[in-house]
Structures are given as structure tokens and as C-alpha cells.
C-alpha atoms as a printed R data frame, in Angstrom:
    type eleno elety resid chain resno       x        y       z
1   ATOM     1    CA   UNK     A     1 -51.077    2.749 -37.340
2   ATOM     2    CA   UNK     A     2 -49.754   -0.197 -39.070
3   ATOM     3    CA   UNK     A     3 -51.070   -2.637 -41.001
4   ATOM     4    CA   UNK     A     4 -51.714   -5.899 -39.300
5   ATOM     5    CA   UNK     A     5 -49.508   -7.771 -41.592
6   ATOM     6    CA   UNK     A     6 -46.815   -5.870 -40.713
7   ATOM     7    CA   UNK     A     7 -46.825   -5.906 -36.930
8   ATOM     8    CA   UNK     A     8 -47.514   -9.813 -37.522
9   ATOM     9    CA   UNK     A     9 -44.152  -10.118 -39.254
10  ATOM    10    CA   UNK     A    10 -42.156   -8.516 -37.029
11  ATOM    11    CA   UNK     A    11 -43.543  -10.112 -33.973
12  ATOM    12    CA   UNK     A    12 -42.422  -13.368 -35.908
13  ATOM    13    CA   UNK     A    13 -38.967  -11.962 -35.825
14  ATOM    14    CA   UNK     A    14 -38.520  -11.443 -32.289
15  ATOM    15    CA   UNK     A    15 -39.960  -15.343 -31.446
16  ATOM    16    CA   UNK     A    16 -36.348  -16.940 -32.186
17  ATOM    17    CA   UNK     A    17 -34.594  -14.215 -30.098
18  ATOM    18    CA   UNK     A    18 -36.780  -14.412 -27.010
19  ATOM    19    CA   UNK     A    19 -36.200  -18.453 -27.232
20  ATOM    20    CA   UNK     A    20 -32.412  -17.924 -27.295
21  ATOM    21    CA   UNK     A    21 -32.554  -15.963 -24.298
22  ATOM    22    CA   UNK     A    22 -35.020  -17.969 -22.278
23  ATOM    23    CA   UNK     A    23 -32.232  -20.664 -22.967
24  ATOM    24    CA   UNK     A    24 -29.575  -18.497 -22.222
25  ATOM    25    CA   UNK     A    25 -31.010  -18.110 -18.938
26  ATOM    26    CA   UNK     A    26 -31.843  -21.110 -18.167
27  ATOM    27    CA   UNK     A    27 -28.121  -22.581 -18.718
28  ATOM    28    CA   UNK     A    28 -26.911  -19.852 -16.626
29  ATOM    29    CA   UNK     A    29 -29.722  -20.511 -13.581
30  ATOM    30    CA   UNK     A    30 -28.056  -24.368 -13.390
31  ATOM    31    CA   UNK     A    31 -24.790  -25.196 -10.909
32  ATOM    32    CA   UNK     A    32 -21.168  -25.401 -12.179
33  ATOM    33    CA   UNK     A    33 -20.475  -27.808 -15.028
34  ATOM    34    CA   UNK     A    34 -19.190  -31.239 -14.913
35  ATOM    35    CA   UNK     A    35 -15.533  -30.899 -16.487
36  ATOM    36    CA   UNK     A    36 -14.985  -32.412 -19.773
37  ATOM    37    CA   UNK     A    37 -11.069  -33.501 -18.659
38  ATOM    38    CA   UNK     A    38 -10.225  -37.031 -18.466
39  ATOM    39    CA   UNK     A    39  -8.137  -37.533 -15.542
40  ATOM    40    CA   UNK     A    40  -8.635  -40.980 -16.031
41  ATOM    41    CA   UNK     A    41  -7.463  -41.499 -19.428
42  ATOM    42    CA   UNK     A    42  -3.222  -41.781 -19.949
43  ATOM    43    CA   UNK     A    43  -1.215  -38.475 -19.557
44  ATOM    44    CA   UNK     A    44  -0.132  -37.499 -22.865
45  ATOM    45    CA   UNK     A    45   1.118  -33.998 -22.980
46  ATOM    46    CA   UNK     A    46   4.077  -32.266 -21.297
47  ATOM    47    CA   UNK     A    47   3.737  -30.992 -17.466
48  ATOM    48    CA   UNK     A    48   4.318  -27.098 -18.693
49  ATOM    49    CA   UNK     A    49   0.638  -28.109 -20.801
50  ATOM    50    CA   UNK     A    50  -1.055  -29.028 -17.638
51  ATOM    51    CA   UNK     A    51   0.326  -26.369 -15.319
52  ATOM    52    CA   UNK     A    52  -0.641  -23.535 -18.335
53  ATOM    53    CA   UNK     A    53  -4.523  -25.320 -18.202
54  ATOM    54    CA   UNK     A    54  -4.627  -25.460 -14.147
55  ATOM    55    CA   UNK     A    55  -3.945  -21.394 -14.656
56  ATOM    56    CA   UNK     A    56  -6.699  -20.958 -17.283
57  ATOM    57    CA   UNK     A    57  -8.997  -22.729 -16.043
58  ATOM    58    CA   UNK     A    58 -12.191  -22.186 -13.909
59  ATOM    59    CA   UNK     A    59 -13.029  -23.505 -10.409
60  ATOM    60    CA   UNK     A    60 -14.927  -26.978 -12.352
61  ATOM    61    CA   UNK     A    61 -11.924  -27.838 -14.065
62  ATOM    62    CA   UNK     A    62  -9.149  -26.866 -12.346
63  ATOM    63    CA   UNK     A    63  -8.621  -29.371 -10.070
64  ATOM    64    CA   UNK     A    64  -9.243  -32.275 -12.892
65  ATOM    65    CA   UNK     A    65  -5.895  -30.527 -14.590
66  ATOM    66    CA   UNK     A    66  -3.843  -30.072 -11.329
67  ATOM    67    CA   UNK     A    67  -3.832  -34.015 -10.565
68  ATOM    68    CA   UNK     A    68  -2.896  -34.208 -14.786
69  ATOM    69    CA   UNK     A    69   0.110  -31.968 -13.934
70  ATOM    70    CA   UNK     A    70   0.981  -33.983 -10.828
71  ATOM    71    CA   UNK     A    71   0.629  -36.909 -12.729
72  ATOM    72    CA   UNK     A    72   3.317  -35.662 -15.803
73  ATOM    73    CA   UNK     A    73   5.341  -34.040 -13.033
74  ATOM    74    CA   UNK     A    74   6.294  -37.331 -11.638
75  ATOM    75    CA   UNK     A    75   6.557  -39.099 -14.717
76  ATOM    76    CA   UNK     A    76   9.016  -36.277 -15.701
77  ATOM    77    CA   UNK     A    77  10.686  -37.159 -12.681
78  ATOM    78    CA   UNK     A    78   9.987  -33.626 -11.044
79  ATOM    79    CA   UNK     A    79   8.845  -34.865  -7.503
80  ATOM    80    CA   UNK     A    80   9.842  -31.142  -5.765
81  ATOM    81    CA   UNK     A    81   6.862  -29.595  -8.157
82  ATOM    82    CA   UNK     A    82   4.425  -32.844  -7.720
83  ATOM    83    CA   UNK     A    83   4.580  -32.463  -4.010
84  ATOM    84    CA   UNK     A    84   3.692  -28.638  -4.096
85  ATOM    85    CA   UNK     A    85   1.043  -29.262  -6.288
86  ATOM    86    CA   UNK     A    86  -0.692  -31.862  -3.851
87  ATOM    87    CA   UNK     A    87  -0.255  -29.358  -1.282
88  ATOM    88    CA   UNK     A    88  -2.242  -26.945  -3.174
89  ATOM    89    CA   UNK     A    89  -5.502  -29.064  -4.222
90  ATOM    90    CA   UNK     A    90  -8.492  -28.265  -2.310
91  ATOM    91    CA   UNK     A    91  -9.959  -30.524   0.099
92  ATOM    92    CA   UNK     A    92 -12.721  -31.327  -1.111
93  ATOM    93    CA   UNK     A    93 -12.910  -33.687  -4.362
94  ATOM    94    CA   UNK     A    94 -15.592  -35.806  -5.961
95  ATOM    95    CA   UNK     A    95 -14.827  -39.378  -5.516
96  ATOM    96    CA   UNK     A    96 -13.572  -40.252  -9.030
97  ATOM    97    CA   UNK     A    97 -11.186  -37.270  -7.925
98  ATOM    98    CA   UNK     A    98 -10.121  -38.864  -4.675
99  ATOM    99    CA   UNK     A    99  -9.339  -42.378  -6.253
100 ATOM   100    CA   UNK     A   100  -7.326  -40.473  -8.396
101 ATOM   101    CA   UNK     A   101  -5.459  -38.837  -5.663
102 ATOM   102    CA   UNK     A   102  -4.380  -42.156  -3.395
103 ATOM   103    CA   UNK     A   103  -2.891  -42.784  -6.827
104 ATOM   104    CA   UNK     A   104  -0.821  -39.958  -7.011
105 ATOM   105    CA   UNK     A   105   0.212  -39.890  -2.999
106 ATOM   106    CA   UNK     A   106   0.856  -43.478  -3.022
107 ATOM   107    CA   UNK     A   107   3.201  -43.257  -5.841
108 ATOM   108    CA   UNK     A   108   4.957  -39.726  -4.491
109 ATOM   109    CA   UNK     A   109   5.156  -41.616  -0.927
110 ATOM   110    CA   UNK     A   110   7.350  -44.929  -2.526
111 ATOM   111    CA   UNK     A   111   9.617  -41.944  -4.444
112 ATOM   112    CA   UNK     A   112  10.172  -40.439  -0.894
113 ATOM   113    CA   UNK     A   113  11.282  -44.729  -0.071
114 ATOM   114    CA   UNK     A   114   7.813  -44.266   2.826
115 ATOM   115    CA   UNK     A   115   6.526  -47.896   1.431
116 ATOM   116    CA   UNK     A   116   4.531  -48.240   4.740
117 ATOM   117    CA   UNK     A   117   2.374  -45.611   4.213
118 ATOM   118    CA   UNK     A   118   1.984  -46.003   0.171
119 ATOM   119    CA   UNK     A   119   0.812  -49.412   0.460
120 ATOM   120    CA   UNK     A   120  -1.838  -48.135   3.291
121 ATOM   121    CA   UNK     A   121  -3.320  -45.662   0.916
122 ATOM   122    CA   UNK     A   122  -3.593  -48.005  -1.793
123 ATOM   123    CA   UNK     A   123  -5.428  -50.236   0.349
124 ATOM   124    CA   UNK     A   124  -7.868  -47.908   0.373
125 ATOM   125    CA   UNK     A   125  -8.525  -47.736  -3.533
126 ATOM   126    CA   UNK     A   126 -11.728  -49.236  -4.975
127 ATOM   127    CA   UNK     A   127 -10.242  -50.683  -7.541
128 ATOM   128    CA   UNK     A   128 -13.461  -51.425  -9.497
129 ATOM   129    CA   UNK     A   129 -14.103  -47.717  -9.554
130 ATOM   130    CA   UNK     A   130 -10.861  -47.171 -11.582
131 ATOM   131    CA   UNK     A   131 -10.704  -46.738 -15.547
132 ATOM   132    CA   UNK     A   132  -8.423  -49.747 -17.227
133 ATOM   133    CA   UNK     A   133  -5.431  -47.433 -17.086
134 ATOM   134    CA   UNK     A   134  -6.053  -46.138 -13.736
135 ATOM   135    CA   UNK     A   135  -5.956  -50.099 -12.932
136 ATOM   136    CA   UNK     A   136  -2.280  -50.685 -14.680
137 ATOM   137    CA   UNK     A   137  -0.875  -48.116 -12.590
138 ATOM   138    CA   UNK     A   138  -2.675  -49.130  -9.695
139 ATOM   139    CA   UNK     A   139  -1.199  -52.816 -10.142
140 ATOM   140    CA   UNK     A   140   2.118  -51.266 -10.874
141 ATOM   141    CA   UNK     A   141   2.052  -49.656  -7.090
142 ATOM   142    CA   UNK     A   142   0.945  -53.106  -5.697
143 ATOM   143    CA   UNK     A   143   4.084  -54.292  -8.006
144 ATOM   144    CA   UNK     A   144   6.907  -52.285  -6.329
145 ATOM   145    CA   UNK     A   145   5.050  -52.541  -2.753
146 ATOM   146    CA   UNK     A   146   6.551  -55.733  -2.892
147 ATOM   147    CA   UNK     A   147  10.093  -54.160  -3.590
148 ATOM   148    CA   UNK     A   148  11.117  -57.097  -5.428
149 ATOM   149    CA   UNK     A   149  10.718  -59.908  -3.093
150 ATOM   150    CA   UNK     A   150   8.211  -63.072  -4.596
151 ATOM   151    CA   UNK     A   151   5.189  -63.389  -2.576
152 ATOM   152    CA   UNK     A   152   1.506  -64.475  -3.976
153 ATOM   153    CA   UNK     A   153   0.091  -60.977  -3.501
154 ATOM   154    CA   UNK     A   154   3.614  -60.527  -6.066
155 ATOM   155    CA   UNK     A   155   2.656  -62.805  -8.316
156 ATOM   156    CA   UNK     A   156  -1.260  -61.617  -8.476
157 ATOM   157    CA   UNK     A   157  -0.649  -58.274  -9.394
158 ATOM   158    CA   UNK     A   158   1.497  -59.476 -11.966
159 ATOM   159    CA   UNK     A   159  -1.498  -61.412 -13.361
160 ATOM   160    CA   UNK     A   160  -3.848  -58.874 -13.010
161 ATOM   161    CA   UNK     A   161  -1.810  -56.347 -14.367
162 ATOM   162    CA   UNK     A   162  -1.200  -58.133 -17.866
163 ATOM   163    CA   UNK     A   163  -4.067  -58.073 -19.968
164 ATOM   164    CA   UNK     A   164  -3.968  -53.959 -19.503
165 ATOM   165    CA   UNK     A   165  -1.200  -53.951 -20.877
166 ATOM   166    CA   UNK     A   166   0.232  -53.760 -24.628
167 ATOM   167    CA   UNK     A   167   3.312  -54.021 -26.611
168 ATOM   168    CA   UNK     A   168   6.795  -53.302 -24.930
169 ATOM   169    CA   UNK     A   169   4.762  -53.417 -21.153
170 ATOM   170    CA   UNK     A   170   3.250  -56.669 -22.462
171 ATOM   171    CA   UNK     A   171   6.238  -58.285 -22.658
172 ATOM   172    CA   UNK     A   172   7.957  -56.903 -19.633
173 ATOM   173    CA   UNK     A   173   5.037  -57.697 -17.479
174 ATOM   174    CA   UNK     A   174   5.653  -61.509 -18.685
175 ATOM   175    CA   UNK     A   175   9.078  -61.606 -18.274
176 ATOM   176    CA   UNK     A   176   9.037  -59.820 -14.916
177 ATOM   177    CA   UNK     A   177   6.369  -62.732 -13.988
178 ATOM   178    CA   UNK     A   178   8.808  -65.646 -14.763
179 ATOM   179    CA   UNK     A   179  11.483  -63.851 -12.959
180 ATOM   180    CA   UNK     A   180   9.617  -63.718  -9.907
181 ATOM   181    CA   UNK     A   181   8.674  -67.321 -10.313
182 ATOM   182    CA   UNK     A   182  12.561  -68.635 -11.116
183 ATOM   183    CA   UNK     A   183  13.889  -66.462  -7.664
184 ATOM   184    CA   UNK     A   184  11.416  -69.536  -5.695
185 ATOM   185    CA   UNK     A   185  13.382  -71.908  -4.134
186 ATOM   186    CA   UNK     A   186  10.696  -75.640  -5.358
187 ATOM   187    CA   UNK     A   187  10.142  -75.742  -1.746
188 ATOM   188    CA   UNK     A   188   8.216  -72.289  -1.915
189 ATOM   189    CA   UNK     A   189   6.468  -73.052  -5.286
190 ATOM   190    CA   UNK     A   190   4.727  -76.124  -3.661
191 ATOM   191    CA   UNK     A   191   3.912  -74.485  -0.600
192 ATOM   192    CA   UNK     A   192   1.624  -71.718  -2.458
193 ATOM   193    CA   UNK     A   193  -2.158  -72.381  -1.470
194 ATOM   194    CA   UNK     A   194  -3.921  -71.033  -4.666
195 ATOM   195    CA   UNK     A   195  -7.374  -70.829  -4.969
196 ATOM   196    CA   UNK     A   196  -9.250  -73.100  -7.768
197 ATOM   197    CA   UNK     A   197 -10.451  -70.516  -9.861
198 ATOM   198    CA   UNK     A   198  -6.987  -69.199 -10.374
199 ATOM   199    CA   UNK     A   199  -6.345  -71.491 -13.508
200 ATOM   200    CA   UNK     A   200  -3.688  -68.511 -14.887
201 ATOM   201    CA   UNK     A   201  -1.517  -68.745 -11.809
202 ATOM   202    CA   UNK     A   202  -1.839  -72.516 -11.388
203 ATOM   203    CA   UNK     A   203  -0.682  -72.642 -15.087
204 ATOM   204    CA   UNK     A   204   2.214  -70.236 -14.496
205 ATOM   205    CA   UNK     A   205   3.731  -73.135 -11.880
206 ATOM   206    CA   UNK     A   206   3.123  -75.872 -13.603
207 ATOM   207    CA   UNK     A   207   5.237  -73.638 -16.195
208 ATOM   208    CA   UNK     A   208   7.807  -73.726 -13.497
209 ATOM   209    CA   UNK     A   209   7.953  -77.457 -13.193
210 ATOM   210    CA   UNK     A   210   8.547  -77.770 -16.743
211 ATOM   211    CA   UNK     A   211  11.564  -75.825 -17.040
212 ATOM   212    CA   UNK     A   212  12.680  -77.058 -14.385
213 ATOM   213    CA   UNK     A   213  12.102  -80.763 -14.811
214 ATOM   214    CA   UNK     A   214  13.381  -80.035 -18.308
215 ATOM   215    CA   UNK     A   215  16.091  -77.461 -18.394
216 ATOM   216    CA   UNK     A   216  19.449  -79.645 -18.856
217 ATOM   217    CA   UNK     A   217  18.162  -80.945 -22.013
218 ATOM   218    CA   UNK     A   218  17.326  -78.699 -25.272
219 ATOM   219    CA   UNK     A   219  15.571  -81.088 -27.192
220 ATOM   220    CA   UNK     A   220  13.080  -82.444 -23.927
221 ATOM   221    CA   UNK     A   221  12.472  -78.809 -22.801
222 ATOM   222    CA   UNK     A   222  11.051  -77.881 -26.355
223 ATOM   223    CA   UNK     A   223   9.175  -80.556 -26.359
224 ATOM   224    CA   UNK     A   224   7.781  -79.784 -22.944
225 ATOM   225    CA   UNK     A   225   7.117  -76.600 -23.737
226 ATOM   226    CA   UNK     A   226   4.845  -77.057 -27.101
227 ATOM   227    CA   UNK     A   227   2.955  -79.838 -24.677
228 ATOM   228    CA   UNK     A   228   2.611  -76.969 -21.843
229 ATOM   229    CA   UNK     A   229   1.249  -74.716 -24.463
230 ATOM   230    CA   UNK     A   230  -1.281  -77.066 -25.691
231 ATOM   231    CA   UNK     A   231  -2.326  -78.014 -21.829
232 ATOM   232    CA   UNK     A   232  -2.798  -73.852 -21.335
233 ATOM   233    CA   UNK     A   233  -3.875  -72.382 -24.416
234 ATOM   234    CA   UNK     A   234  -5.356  -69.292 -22.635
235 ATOM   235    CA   UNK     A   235  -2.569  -68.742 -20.223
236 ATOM   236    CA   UNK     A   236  -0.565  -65.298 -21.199
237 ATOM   237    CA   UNK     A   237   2.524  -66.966 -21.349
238 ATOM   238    CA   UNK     A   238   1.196  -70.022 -24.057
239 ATOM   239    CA   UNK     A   239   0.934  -66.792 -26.668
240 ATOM   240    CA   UNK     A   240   3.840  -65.049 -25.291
241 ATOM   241    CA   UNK     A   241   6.421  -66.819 -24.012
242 ATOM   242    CA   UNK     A   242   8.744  -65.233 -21.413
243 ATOM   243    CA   UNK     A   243  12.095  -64.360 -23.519
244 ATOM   244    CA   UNK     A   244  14.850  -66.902 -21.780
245 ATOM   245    CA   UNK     A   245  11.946  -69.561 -22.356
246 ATOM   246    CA   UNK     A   246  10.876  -68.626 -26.024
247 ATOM   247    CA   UNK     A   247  15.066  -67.826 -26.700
248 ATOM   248    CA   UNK     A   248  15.007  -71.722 -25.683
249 ATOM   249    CA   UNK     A   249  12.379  -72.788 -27.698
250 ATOM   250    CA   UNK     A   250  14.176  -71.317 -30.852
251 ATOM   251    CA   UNK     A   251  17.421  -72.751 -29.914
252 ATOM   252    CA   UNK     A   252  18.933  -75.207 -32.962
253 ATOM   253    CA   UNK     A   253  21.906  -76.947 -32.520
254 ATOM   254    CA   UNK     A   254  24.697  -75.973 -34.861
255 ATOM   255    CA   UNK     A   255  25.556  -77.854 -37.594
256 ATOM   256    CA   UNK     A   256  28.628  -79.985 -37.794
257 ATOM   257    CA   UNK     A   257  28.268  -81.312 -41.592
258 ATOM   258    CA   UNK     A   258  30.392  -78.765 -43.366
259 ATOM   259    CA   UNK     A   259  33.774  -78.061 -41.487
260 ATOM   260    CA   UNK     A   260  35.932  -75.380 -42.948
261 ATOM   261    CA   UNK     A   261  39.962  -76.136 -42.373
262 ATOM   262    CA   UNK     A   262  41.936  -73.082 -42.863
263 ATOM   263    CA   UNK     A   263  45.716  -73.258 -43.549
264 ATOM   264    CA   UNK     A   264  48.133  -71.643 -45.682
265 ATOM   265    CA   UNK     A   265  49.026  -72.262 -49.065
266 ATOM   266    CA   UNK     A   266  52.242  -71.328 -49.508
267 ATOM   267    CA   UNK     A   267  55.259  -70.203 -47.639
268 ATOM   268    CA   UNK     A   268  57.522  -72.366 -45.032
269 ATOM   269    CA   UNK     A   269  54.329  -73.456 -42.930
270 ATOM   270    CA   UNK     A   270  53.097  -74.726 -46.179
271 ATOM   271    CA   UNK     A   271  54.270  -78.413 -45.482
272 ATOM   272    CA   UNK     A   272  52.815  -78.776 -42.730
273 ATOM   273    CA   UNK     A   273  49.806  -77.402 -44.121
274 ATOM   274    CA   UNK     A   274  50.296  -80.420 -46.188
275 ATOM   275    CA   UNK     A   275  50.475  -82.660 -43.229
276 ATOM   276    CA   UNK     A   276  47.128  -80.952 -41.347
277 ATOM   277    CA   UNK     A   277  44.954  -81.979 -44.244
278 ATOM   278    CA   UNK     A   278  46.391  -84.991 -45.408
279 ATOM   279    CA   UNK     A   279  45.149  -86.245 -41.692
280 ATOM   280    CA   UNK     A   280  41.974  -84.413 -42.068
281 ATOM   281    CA   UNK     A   281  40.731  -86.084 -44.586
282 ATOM   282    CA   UNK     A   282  42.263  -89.185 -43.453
283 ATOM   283    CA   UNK     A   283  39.742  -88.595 -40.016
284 ATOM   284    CA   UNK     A   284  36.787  -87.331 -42.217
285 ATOM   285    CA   UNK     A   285  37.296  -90.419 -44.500
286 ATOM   286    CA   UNK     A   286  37.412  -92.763 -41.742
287 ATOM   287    CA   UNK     A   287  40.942  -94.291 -42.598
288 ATOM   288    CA   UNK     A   288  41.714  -93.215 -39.095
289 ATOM   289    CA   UNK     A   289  39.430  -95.278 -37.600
290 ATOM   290    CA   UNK     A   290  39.706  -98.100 -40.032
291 ATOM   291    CA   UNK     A   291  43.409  -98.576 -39.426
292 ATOM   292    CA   UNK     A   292  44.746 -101.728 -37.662
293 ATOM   293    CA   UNK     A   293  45.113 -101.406 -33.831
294 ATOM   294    CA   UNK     A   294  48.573 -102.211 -32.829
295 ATOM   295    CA   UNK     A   295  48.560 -106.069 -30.489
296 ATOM   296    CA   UNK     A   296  50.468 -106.865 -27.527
297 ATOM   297    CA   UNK     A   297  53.706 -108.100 -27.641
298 ATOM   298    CA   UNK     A   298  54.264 -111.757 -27.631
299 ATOM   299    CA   UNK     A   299  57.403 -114.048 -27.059
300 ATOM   300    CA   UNK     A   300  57.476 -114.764 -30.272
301 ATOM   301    CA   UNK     A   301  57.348 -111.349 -31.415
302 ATOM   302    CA   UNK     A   302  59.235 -108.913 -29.254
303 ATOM   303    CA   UNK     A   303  58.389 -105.221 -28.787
304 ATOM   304    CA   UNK     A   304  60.253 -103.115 -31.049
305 ATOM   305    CA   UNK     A   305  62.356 -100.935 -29.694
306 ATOM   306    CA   UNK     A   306  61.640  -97.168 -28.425
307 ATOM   307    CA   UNK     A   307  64.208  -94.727 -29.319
């Protein structure tokens, strides 16, 4: 028999073990695990990545890496493979899944030029339900629904779309804006019925006016501008000016104080190079101007004679 001390040690040894697998089990007693893939966070890898993970994967995450595939598919311009892949996810999705998914089918519908039926399924997004970039791309969709023609739905997408983006996108979202304004005739700028809250849009026409009250004179619109800045500090276009308008702002007349006269020094044009700059600097001194006007005629003084 063995001393108590001994069968009290290893009985101690075997504690930690028996937890482990009492934990073990327990993990493996539980339903399928919520996957770990962003789907929506920005697609940053290639679609051969994606496709390799939707092969390796299990059931839980499989379908999170399809619609990452789909996604890089299109933006790889590979619409054939995109459209196979939605044909192959399964039917049923959770619902941060299926907002995911009018994404992707509204954008593959306006690539097969169906806008009708693109603009239905993003009507049925929940927009507040999307991620910030989820919400960019959804605004982009609302942005070529309107396949270039101004409306206000137009013009609110373009505002709600802005402050999700950064950098290059930044800028074209606020130049895109402006366009869309210029292309109204003034008739269909005053005719917009805005609501009160929307002090961004009511500051982009007023913007509008400006240039256009201004736009025939350098030196007014500048002014006009700094004035509309102060007026709408918070407006996007106040810190970033649409290009033609901040290309405007930045505009300086050239300066006409130094005039260079170029004309040879030598050879047979040389006197009348002599000529060209006596008269120059006759105009530039003002003896041009200071000369004596010739008078009229009189009977006392006949005209002299032309020959």
C-alpha cells in the first residue's frame, strides 16, 4: 500500500487535467461559433485570398468570406465570377449577412445596366444597421441610381456620403457635389423645398448664388467667397473648397510692371531693332502721350499737303 502522502500528490496531479477536459467538453457541447471575419470592414486583399479562405473554411465562416470574394470580384471588375458566387450562397443568412448581400446584388444589378431593380433592393437596406464603410458604398449606389441627372435625393447622398469619406474620395465627393449643383438651371435651384434642419444643403445653394452672382469678376468672387466661408464655417465645402472654386480663389492677376522687349542686336534687322525700342521707351516714358496733338486746319493755316 502506499503511503498517504503519496497517493495525495498524485491525486493533486490529475486536478488540472480533469479541469482541462471538463472545459474541453464543455466548449465542444455549445453551437457553431460566431465567425471572427469582418465582412463589414473594407476589402483589402486580392479575390484569389478570399476564394482560397471560402475553400478552407468551415460552415460558420464560410459564407462571411464568400460575400468578401464577391465583394473583391467586382471591384476587380470580374462580374462573370461575382455572379456565380451569389448563386452559390446559401439561403439562409443572419441579418448583418443579408444587409450585406442587397449590397452586393444591388451593385452586380447596375453592372448588368438593371437600375430598376438595384435601386428596389437598396430600398430595402437599413441603413442604420450598416458599419461606416458599409454606409459609403451604400451612398455610392444611391449616387449612380441617379445616373447622373441632379435631383435632391442626388444631392443628399452626396451630403451624406462626405464625412465617410477621406483623402482623394474626399475631394471627389466635393467636387462631384458642385458639379451637380452648376448642371441646375437658377430656376431649379430656387424651386428645391429643403427642410430646415438641412443647414449643409441650404449652405451648398447659397454657395451657388455666390458664384453665380459673382463669377464675371475675380476680385468680387474672392471676396464673396472668404464672406461665404465665414457665413458657413461647418459646411464641407468652407474647409474644402470644390477645385474650379478654390482654383478661383487662388487666381492673381499677372503682373504688368516688368515688360521684357526682345529684339536683335545685330545683323540687318538691327535698325529697326533700333527703331522698336527707341518708341518703347518713348511709350513707357510717357513722351508718347505727352506729345502735342495735331489742330484742325484753319484758313489761315492750310493743311499741308499728303503725298
Amino acid at each position: 500500500m502506499l503511503p498517504s502522502k503519496v497517493v495525495r500528490h498524485k491525486a493533486g496531479r490529475f486536478v488540472p487535467v480533469l479541469l482541462a477536459g471538463l472545459i474541453l467538453a464543455a466548449c465542444s457541447g455549445q453551437g457553431p461559433q460566431t465567425s471572427n471575419v469582418n465582412i463589414q470592414g473594407p476589402v483589402t486583399g486580392g479575390s484569389d485570398y478570399y476564394l482560397q479562405q471560402v475553400q478552407q473554411s468551415s460552415d460558420d465562416s464560410r459564407t462571411d468570406w464568400q460575400l468578401l470574394a464577391i465583394r473583391a470580384l467586382m471591384k476587380e471588375g470580374k462580374y462573370p465570377q461575382a455572379g456565380q458566387q451569389l448563386n452559390q450562397l446559401p439561403s439562409r443568412l443572419s441579418d448583418t449577412q443579408q444587409q450585406e448581400l442587397l449590397l452586393l446584388k444591388s451593385q452586380f444589378l447596375f453592372s448588368q445596366q438593371n437600375v430598376p431593380g438595384a435601386t428596389q433592393l437598396l430600398n430595402q437596406v437599413k441603413v442604420d444597421d450598416l458599419s461606416k464603410e458599409q454606409q459609403a458604398r451604400y451612398y455610392g449606389l444611391q449616387i449612380a441610381a441617379a445616373q447622373g441627372k441632379t435631383s435632391l435625393a442626388l444631392l443628399r447622398a452626396y451630403i451624406a456620403q462626405e464625412p465617410l469619406l477621406t483623402g482623394d474620395d474626399h475631394q471627389k465627393n466635393i467636387d462631384a457635389t458642385w458639379q451637380a449643383l452648376t448642371q441646375m438651371t437658377p430656376q431649379e435651384a430656387s424651386s428645391l423645398v429643403i427642410n430646415a434642419s438641412e443647414n449643409t444643403l441650404q449652405g451648398w445653394l447659397d454657395l451657388l448664388n455666390v458664384w453665380r452672382a459673382n463669377a464675371q469678376d475675380g476680385e468680387m468672387l474672392k471676396s464673396a467667397l472668404k464672406d461665404w466661408q465665414t457665413r458657413y464655417p461647418q459646411n464641407p465645402a468652407a474647409k474644402t473648397l470644390p477645385t474650379p472654386l478654390s482654383q478661383a480663389q487662388n487666381f492673381t492677376k499677372a503682373s504688368t510692371s516688368t515688360i521684357a522687349l526682345l529684339l536683335p542686336l545685330n545683323g540687318q534687322a538691327q535698325v529697326f531693332a533700333s527703331a522698336i525700342e527707341k518708341g518703347f521707351n518713348d511709350a513707357k516714358n510717357g513722351a508718347l502721350n505727352a506729345a502735342p496733338q495735331p489742330t484742325a486746319p484753319t484758313a489761315a493755316q492750310p493743311a499741308a499737303a499728303v503725298g
